[in-house]
Structure formats: C-alpha cells, structure tokens
C-alpha positions in Angstrom: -30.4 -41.0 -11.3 -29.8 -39.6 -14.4 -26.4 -37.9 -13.4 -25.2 -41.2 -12.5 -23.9 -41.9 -16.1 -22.6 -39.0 -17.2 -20.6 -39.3 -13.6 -19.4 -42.6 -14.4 -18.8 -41.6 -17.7 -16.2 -38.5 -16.6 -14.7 -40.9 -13.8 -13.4 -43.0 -16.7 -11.9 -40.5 -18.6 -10.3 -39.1 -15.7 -8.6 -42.4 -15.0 -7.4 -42.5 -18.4 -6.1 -39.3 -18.0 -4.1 -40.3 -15.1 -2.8 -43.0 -17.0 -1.5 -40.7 -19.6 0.5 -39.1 -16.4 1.4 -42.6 -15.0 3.4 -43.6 -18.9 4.8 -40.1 -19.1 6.2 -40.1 -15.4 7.4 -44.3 -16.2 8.8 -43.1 -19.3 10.7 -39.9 -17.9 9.4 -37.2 -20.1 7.8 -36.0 -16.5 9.7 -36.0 -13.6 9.3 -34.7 -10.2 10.5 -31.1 -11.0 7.9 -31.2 -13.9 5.6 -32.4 -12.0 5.8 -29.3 -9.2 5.4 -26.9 -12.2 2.6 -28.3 -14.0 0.6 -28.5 -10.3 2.0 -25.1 -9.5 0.3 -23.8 -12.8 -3.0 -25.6 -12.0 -3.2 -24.3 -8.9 -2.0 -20.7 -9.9 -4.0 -20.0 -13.0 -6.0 -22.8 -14.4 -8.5 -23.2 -11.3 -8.4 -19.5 -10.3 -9.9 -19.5 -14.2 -12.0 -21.9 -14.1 -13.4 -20.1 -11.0 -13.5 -16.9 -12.3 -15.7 -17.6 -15.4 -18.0 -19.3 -13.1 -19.1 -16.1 -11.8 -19.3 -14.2 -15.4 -23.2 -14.0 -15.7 -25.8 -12.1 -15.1 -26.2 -11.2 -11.3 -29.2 -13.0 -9.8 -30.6 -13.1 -6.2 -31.4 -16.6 -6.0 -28.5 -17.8 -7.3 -26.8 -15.4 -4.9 -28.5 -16.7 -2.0 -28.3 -20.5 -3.0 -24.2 -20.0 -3.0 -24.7 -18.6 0.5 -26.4 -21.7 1.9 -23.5 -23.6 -0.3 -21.2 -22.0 2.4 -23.5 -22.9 5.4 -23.5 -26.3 4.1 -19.8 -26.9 3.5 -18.7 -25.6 6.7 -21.0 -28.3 8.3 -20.0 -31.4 6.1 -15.9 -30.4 6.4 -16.7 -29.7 10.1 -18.6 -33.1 10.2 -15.0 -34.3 8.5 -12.9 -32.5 11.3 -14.9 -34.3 14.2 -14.7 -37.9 12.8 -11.2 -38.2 12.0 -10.1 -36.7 15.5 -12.3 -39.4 16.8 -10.8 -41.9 14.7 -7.3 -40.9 14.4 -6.1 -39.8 17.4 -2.7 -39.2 18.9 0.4 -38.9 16.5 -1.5 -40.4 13.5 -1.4 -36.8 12.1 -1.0 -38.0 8.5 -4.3 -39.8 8.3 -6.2 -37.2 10.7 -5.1 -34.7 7.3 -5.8 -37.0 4.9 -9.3 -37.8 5.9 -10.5 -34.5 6.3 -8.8 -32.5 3.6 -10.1 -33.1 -0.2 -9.1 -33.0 -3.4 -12.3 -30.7 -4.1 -10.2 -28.5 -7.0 -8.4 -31.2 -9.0 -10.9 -34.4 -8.4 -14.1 -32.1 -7.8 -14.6 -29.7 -10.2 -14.3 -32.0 -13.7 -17.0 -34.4 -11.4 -19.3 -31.1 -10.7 -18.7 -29.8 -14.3 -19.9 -33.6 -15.6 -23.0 -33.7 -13.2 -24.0 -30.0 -13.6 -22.7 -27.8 -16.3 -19.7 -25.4 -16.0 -21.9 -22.9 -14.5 -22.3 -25.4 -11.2 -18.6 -24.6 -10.5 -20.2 -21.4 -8.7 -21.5 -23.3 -6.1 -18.6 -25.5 -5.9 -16.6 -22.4 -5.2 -17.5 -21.8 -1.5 -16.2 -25.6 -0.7 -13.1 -24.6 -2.5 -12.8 -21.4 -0.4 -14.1 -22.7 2.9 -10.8 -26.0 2.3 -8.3 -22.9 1.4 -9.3 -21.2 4.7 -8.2 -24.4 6.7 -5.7 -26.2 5.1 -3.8 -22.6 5.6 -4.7 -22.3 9.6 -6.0 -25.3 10.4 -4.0 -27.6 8.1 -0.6 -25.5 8.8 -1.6 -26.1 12.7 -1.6 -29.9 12.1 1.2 -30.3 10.8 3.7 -27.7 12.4 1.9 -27.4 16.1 3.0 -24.4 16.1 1.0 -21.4 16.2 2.8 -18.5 14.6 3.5 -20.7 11.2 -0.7 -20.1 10.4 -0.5 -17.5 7.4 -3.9 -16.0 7.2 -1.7 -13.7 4.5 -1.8 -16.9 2.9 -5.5 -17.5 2.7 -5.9 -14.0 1.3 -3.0 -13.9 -1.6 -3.9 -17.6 -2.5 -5.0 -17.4 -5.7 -8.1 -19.3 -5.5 -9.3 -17.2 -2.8 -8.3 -14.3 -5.1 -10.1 -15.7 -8.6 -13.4 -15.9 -5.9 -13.0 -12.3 -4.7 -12.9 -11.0 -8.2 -16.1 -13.2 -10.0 -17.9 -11.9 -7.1 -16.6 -8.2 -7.6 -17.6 -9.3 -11.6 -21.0 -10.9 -10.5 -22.3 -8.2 -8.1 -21.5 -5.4 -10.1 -22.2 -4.2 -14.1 -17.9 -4.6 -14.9 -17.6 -6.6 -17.9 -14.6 -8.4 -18.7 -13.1 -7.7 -22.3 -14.6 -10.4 -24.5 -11.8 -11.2 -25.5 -10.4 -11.7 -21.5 -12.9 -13.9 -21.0 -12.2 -15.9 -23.8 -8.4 -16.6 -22.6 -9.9 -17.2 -19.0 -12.0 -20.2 -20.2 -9.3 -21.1 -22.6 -7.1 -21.8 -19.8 -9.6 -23.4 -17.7 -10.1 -26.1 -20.1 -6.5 -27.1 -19.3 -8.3 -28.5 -15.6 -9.3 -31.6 -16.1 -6.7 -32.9 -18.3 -3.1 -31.6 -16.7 -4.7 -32.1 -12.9 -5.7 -36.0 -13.6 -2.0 -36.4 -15.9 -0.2 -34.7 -12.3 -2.8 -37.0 -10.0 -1.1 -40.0 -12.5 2.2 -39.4 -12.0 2.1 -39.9 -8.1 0.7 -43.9 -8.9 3.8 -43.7 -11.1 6.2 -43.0 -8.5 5.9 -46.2 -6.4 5.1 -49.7 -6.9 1.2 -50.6 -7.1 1.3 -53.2 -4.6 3.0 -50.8 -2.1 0.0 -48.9 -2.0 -2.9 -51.6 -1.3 -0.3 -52.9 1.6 -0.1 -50.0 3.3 -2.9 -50.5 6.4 -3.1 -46.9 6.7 -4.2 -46.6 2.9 -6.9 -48.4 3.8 -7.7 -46.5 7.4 -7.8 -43.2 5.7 -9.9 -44.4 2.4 -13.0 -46.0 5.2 -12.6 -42.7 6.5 -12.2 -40.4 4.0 -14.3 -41.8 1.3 -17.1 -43.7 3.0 -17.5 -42.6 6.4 -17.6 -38.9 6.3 -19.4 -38.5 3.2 -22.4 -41.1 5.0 -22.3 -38.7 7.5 -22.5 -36.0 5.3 -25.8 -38.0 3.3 -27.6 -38.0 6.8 -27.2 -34.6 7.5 -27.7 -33.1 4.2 -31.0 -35.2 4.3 -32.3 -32.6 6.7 -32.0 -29.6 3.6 -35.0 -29.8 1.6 -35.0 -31.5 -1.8 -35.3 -28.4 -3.8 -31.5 -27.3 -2.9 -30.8 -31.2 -4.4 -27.9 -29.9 -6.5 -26.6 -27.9 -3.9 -26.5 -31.5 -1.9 -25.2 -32.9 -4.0 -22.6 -30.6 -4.9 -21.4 -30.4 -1.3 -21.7 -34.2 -1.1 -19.9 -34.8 -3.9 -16.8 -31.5 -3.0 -16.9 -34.1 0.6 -16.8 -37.5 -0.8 -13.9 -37.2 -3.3 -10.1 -38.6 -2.6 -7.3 -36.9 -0.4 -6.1 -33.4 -0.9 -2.7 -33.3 -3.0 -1.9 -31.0 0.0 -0.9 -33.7 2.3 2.2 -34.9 0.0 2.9 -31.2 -0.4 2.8 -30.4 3.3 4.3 -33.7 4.4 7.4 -32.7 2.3 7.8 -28.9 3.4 7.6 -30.1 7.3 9.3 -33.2 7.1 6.7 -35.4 8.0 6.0 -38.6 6.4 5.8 -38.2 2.8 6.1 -41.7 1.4 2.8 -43.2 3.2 1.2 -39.0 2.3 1.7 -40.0 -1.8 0.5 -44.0 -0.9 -2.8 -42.2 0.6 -3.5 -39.8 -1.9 -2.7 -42.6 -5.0 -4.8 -45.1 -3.3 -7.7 -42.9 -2.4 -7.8 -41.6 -5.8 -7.9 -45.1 -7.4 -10.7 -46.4 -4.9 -12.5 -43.2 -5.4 -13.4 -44.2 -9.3 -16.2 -46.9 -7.2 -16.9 -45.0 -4.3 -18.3 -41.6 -5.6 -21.2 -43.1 -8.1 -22.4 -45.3 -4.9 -22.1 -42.5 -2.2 -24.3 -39.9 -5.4 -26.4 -43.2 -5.9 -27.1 -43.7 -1.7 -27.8 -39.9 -1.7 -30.3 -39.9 -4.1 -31.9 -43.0 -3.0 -31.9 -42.0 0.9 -33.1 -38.5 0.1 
C-alpha cells in the first residue's frame, strides 16, 4: 500500500499540470497548431528519451528476463482489452471499440510508473509501450480505415518509440557506452514528459465546454469500459502470476488501466471519423482517471 500515496500524490500534480494547459489553451497563448507541435515533439523525442535512458545500466539477466515476461503479460491484458470491447461495442461504434482498448500508456503511464517505481521501472513499462505501437499501427489503422493496404508495418518500425527501444536494448545488451555527456541531454529532455504531455492532455478539456463532456453517454460507455472493466479483468488474470513479479503486475496493470490513447482524436481526424465525441472521450477518461487508478492499484493489491 505504500505506493498508493506517492501515486495519489503524482495524480494531483498531473492534474494541475493539465490545468496549466487548460488556461494557456483559454487564454490563446496555445492553440491547436501549438498544440500538434508540442505532442509531435513528445512523441518524437521526449518519450523515445525517456525510453532510451531506461535501458542505460548495467546488463543483467534477471532484469532481462523479467522485461520478457512484461511482454507476455501485456499482450495478454491488451488482448484481454481487444476481446471485451468487441463484445461490448459491436457494430459501427468504432470510436468506443478504439477508445476502450487503446491507452494513453506514454503520456498518462510513464509519470504514474516513474511515481510508483523509480525512473529505472520505465524499462519494463517499455514493452506495453511497444506491444500499443505495434497495434495502433495495424490493428488501430485496420479499425479505423477497413482497409487492408493502409496498415504501415513501415510505420511500426520508423516510429520513434519503437526505435528509442531498439537502441537501449542494442545499449543494454552490449558494452557501447553513450558519451556522458549524450546521456545527460537524453535525460535532460526526458524530464520535459511529464510536464508538456499533461499541459497538451489540458488543452483538449480546454477546447469544449465541461458539461459537454459528462453528457455525452458514450463518455461514460467507454470510461466503464476502458477504466474499470478491462483493468478488473486484467486484476483477475494477473492474479494467476506469482507475487514475486508484483511490480511487473502492477506495472502492466497500471500501462492497462489508465485513460484513452490521444491516438483516437489523432486518427479520428486523419480518417474523418468522428472527432468531436474522440476529444469528449479522451478529456473525460482522463479526468475520471484521477479516482479510478489509486482504486484499481488499491483492489490489486488487496485481491492479490
């Protein structure tokens, strides 16, 4: 239980953080065009670092192995996720059917993990992260286009998550050293994460009236789904692992439990689907999110 507070702690912060984002967007020093650049540079160098420096230590089989059975693990929980919201959604409700089973495991995720466990639990955290870029670019692409030939496994390979993962492991399973002075501007940048990715995650409650969002039905369809269905699912599962992988658990649980992938309002825009109710899911998921991740990490502990 112990983790519990520094959690809740982080969770606050974060939401102040997005309520930096919510006064800048309101008061027009961000707008939407800002907003695309800052998430483009997140996504393009500040994770990819943060990932990166997760792997600069000193090679060791155990850990090597325990970020193997992170792999296993998240396959089965998004899997898990992929399952229930094609029971639950079915048809042309193709916005919530992506909502519930992508996350927001790189913007949400890793300041949670990094508050829980340490930077160095951002290792682990990486095969979620790997596992989500691997679908949302065949599986995701497939949802939303139904068509076949727009999947862009070139994608998965050049995105630059997938990249920063390739080279930490090239870093961690071999003696190349990094430059100190590399590695410094590699963490450097990574501390950027938590701030500018809860400051973009701001602006999109900034971009619609409040009420909007908790009267949209499908807001609340999505969030049941998304944020306590699956990751109970996930809790009876991972109950089967034995307790001595417990922060791989609950690293997993945590990568599964938190709110909406920004993907959807991305996605929803480049294929004309329906972007308006994609932002009113993410927003609202994100703002529940603040109550349901200490209970689902308080459940898991308890039921394991």
């Amino acid at each position: 239980m112990e983790i519990v507070i520094p959690l809740l702690i982080q969770i606050v912060k974060m939401f102040c953080l997005m309520f930096v984002g919510y006064i800048l967007y309101k008061q027009k020093v961000f707008n939407d065009e800002t907003v695309k650049q800052v998430g483009n540079f997140l996504l393009r160098y500040v994770i990819p670092s943060v990932l990166v420096t997760s792997f600069i230590r000193e090679f060791n089989i155990v850990e090597f192995q325990l970020l193997g059975l992170s792999f296993v693990l998240s396959i089965v929980v998004i899997a898990i996720g992929i399952i229930f919201a094609n029971i639950m959604f079915k048809g042309d409700k193709l916005i919530e059917r992506f909502a519930s089973i992508f996350t927001n495991s790189s913007f949400v995720g890793v300041p949670i993990i990094i508050a829980m466990f340490g930077q160095d639990a951002v290792f682990y955290l990486s095969a979620y992260i790997v596992i989500f870029i691997i679908l949302v670019w065949t599986l995701g692409i497939y949802m939303m286009t139904g068509d076949k030939t727009e999947v862009s496994f070139k994608k998965v390979i050049t995105n630059p998550n997938t990249l920063a993962v390739i080279i930490g492991l090239v870093l961690y399973c071999t003696p190349i050293q990094l430059p100190t002075i590399i590695e410094d501007v590699f963490r450097s940048i990574g501390t950027m994460n938590t701030p500018l990715s809860m400051i973009v995650l701001g602006t999109y409650l900034a971009k619609d009236s409040i009420i909007k969002l908790f009267t949209n039905k499908k807001c609340y369809l999505v969030a049941i789904a998304r944020l306590i269905a699956i990751p109970l699912l996930s809790i009876l599962f991972l109950k089967f692992i034995p307790n001595e992988y417990m922060q791989i658990k609950l690293i997993v649980l945590v990568a599964n439990s938190v709110p909406c992938a920004n993907t959807l309002a991305i996605f929803a825009q480049m294929y004309n689907k329906d972007y308006t109710t994609s932002a009113h899911i993410i927003s609202f998921t994100t703002i529940l999110s603040i109550v349901t991740i200490p209970i689902i990490v308080v459940l898991a502990q308890m039921f394991w």
